[in-house]
C-alpha positions in Angstrom: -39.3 -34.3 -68.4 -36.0 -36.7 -68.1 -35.3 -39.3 -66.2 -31.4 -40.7 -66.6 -30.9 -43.6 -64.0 -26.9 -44.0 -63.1 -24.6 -46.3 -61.5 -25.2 -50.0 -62.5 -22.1 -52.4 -63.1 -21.4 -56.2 -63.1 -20.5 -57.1 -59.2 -19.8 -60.2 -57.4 -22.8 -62.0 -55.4 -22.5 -59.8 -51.9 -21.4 -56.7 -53.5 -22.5 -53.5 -53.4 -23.8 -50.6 -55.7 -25.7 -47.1 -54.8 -27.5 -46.4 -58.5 -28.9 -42.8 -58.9 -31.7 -40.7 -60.9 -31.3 -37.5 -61.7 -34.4 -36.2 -62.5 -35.7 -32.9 -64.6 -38.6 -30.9 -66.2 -41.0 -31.2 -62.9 -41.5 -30.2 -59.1 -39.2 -32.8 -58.3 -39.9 -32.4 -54.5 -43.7 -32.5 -54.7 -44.1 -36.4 -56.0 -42.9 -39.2 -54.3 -40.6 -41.2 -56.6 -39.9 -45.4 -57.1 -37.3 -47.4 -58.6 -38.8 -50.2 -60.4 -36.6 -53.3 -62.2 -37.2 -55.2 -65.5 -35.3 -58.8 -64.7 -34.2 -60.4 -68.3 -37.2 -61.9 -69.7 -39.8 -60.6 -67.4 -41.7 -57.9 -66.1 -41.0 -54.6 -64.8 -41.4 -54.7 -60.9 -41.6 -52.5 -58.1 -38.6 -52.3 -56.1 -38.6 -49.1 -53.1 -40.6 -46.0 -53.1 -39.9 -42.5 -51.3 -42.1 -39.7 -49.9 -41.2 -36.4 -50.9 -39.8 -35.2 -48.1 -37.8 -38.2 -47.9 -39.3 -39.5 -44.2 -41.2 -42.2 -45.5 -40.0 -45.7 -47.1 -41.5 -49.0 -48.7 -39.6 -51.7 -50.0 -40.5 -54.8 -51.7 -40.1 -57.9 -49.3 -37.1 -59.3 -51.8 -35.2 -56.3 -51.5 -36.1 -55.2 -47.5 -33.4 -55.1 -45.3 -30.7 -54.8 -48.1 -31.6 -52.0 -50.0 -32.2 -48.3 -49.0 -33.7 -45.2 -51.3 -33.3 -41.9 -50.0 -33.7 -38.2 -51.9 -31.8 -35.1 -52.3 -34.5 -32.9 -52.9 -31.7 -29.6 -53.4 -30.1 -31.9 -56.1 -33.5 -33.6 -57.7 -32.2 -37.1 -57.5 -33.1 -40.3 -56.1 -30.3 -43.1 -54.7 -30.6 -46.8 -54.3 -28.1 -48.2 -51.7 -27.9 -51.7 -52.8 -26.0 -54.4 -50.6 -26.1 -57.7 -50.1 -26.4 -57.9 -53.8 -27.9 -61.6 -55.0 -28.3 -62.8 -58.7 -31.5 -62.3 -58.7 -31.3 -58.7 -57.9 -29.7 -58.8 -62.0 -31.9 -56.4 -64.2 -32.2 -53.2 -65.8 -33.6 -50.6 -62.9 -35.5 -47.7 -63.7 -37.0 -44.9 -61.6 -40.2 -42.8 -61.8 -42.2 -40.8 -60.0 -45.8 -41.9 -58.4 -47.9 -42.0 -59.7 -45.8 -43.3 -62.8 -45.3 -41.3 -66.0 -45.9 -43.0 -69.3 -42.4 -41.6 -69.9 -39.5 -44.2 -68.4 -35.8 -43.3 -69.2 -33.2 -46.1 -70.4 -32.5 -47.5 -67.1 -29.4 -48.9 -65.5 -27.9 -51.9 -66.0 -27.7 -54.4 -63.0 -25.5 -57.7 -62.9 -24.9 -59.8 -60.1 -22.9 -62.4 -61.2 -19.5 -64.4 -59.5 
């Protein structure tokens, strides 16, 4: 099983960033899959989650409206379309699939920061 999370930068309050998660080693298609972030000194936390099939989406309430996760099932990797980007939206993001694995890769980095 791998998990290798993509795409995070340093970007300006407003900006924008699509992370990605290419996944490996299981029937990618058959679990629905999360991205999860680990703010600097704090928890891990629940950001978005996908179906499968990619038709159904829930969002944490902080991130609603400004982020969207979608699937490419032929590619087995998940996206995060971030906008609106805030500085609290800086952390490491992960992704996994539901339910979670014990097994987390090494994340992305995230800064929002003018």
């Amino acid at each position: 099983v791998q998990l290798v999370e993509s795409g995070g930068a340093v970007v300006q309050p407003g900006g924008s960033l699509r992370l990605s998660c290419a996944a490996s080693g299981f029937a990618f298609r058959s679990y629905d899959m999360s991205w999860y972030r680990q703010p600097p000194g704090k928890g891990r936390e629940f950001v978005a989650r996908v179906s499968g099939g990619g038709g159904t989406t829930n969002y944490a309430d902080s991130v609603k409206g400004r982020f969207t996760i979608s699937r490419d099932n032929a590619k087995n990797t998940v996206y995060l379309q971030m906008n609106s980007l805030k500085p609290e939206d800086t952390a490491v993001y992960y992704c996994n699939r539901v339910p979670s694995m014990s097994y987390w890769g090494q994340g992305t980095q995230v800064t929002v920061s003018s």
